[in-house]
Each structure stands twice: as structure tokens, then as C-alpha cells.
KOLNU-553209 format. One record per residue (C-alpha): residue in one letter; x, y, z. Coordinates in pm, whole numbers, plus 50000, padded with zeros to 5 digits. Layout:
residues N
<atom a,<X,Y,Z>>
...
END
This chain:
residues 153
<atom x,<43761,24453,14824>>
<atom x,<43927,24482,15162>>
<atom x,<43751,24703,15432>>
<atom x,<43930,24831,15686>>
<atom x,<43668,24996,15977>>
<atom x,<43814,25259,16173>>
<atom x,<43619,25393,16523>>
<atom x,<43628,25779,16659>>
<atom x,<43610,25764,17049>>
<atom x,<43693,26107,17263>>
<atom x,<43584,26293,17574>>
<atom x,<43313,26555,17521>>
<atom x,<43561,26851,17558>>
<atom x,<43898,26858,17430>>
<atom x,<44183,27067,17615>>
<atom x,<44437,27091,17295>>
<atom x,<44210,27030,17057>>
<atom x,<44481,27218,16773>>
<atom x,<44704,26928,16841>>
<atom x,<44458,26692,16836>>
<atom x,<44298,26793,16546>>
<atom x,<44611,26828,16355>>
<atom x,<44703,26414,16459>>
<atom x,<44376,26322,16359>>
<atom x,<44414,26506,15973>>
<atom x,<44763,26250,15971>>
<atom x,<44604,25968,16073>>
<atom x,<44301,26001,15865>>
<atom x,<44550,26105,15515>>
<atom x,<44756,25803,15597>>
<atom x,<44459,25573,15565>>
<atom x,<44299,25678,15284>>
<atom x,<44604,25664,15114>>
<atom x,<44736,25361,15197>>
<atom x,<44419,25134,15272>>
<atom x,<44221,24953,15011>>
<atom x,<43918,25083,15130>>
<atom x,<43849,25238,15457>>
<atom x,<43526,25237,15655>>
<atom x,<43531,25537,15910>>
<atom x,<43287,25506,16209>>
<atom x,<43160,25793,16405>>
<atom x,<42924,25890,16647>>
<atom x,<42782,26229,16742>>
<atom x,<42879,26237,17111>>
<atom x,<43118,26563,17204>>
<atom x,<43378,26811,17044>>
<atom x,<43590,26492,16884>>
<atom x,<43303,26323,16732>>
<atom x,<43267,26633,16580>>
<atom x,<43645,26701,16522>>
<atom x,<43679,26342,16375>>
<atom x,<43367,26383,16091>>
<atom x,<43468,26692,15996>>
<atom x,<43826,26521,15930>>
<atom x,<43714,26301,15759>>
<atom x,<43525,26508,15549>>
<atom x,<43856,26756,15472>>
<atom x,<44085,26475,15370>>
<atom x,<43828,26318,15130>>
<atom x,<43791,26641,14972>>
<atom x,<44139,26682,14920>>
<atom x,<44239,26346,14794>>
<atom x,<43963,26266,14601>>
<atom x,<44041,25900,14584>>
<atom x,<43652,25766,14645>>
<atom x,<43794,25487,14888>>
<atom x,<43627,25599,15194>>
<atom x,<43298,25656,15340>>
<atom x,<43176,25826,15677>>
<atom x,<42926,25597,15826>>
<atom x,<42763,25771,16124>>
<atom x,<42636,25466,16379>>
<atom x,<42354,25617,16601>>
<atom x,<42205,25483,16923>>
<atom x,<41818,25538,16845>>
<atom x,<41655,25608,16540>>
<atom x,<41701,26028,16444>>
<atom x,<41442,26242,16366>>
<atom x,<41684,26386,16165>>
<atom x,<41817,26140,15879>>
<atom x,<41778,26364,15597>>
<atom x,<42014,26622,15733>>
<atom x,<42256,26355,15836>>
<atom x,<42286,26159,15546>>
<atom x,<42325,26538,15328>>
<atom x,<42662,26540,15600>>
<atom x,<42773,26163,15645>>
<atom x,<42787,25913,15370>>
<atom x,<42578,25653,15524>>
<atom x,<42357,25677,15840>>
<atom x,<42300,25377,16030>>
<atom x,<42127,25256,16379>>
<atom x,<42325,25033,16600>>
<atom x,<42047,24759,16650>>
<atom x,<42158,24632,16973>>
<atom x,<42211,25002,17096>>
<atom x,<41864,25045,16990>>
<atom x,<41761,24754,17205>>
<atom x,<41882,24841,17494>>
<atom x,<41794,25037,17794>>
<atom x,<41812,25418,17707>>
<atom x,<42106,25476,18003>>
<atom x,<42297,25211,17818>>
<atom x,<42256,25300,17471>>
<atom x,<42574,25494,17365>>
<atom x,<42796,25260,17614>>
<atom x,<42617,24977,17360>>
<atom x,<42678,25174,17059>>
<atom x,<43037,25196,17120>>
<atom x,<43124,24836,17201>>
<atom x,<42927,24722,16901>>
<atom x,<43167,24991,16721>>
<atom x,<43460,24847,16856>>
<atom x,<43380,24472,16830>>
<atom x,<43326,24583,16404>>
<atom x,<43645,24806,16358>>
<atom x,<44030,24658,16299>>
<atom x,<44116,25047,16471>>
<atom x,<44031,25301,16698>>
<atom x,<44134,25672,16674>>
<atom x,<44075,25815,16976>>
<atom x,<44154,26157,17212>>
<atom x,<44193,26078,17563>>
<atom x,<44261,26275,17818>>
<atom x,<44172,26125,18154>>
<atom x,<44070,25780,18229>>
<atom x,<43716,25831,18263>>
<atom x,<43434,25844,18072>>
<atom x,<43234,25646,17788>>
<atom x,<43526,25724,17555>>
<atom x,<43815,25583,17788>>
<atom x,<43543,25279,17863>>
<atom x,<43509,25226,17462>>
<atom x,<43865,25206,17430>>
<atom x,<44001,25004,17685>>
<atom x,<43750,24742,17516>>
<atom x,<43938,24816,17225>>
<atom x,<44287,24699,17385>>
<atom x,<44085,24445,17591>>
<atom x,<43985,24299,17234>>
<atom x,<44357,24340,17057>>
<atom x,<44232,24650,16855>>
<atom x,<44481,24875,16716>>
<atom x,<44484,25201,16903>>
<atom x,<44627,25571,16838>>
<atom x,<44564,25834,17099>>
<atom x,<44602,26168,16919>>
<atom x,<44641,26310,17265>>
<atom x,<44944,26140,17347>>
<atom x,<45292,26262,17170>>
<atom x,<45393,25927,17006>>
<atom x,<45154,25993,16729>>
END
């Protein structure tokens, strides 16, 4: 089976998050419809981490297809994994996040996201930030990338 790993970046706070949100559903529908199997990474960092789950969770409902899964990639171990794998398909701990100094984590969580995805899906607005750091590693590294907050989406 081919697996195709898709990575959620975006800024904390969203400005038109309608639009956004509405970019992200098209992107997401595409995929699962036209991917073998797709492997959709998130963390749980700001509004589009949020956005991007619950996405992800709408379109799977609707098309029904059982070629997806949410995997949501975590800097430290939760105290919460129950709840989050009753919400996410799969929960999983970045190990070199985990390794790393606490102020570094999430920077290490999201390269380690990008280096294992063939795209990113991401909403930014300004060029700053962890988000705008993750993915200009992503075009650094020849990743696809769609910016839902851009118009050519």
C-alpha cells in the first residue's frame, strides 16, 4: 500500500480563518479521494492545529472511504492519551522531540514532521513563527506545499 503523509503547520491565531478553513476541507477531500492511502499529521499547537483535525475528522465522516488516519505526533509524553486517542486515530510521541531540550521540543517535533511527510498544508500569515520556520524546512527539503492562506489554492 502506498502512504502518502501529509503535515498541518499554522500560526496560533488565524485572521480569516472561514477562508482558511474552507481551503483546508478541499485540500483534505481531494486527498482522500484521490490518494491510495493518506497519513495526516497533526499537532496540537494553535487555532489551525485545531482547524486542521477537526477537518480531517469532517471529510472522513463524509466519505467514508477508511483510507485515512489522523495521527496526532506530540512533543512529550500526555497525561492525556486516553482522551486523545477517543479524538485522533493514532497518538504518537516524536522521540527525538522527546529528547530534546523542553524550549526546543515543538521546533523538533515539526522538522521530524516534515522530514516524514511528501506534503505540508499549512496557513501562513506572516513570516514568523514555529509554523513559517516548519515550513520553509519544508521548501528547503523539496516538500510539496499549499498555503490555504494564499488565493492560488
Amino acid at each position: 500500500m502506498q502512504i502518502y503523509t501529509v503535515s498541518f503547520f499554522g500560526h496560533r491565531r488565524i485572521a480569516d480563518w472561514q477562508t482558511a478553513e474552507n481551503r483546508l476541507f478541499r485540500q483534505i477531500f481531494d486527498l482522500i479521494k484521490t490518494k491510495e492511502y493518506v497519513e495526516f499529521l497533526v499537532g496540537r499547537n494553535g487555532d489551525f492545529d485545531q482547524m486542521a483535525a477537526s477537518a480531517v475528522c469532517s471529510v472522513k465522516r463524509e466519505l467514508d472511504y477508511g483510507n485515512s488516519e489522523l495521527v496526532y505526533v506530540a512533543e512529550k509524553q500526555p497525561k492525556n492519551i486516553a482522551e486523545l486517542e477517543s479524538y485522533y486515530d493514532r497518538a504518537e510521541v516524536c522521540s527525538e522531540a522527546a529528547n530534546a531540550h523542553f524550549k526546543a521540543a515543538i521546533q523538533t517535533r515539526n522538522k521530524a514532521m516534515v522530514e516524514r511527510s511528501d506534503m505540508v498544508i499549512c496557513c501562513i500569515e506572516h513570516n514568523s513563527g514555529g509554523a513559517y520556520t516548519a515550513v520553509e524546512y519544508a521548501i528547503k527539503l523539496g516538500k510539496k506545499v499549499v498555503n490555504v492562506a494564499q488565493d492560488q489554492v
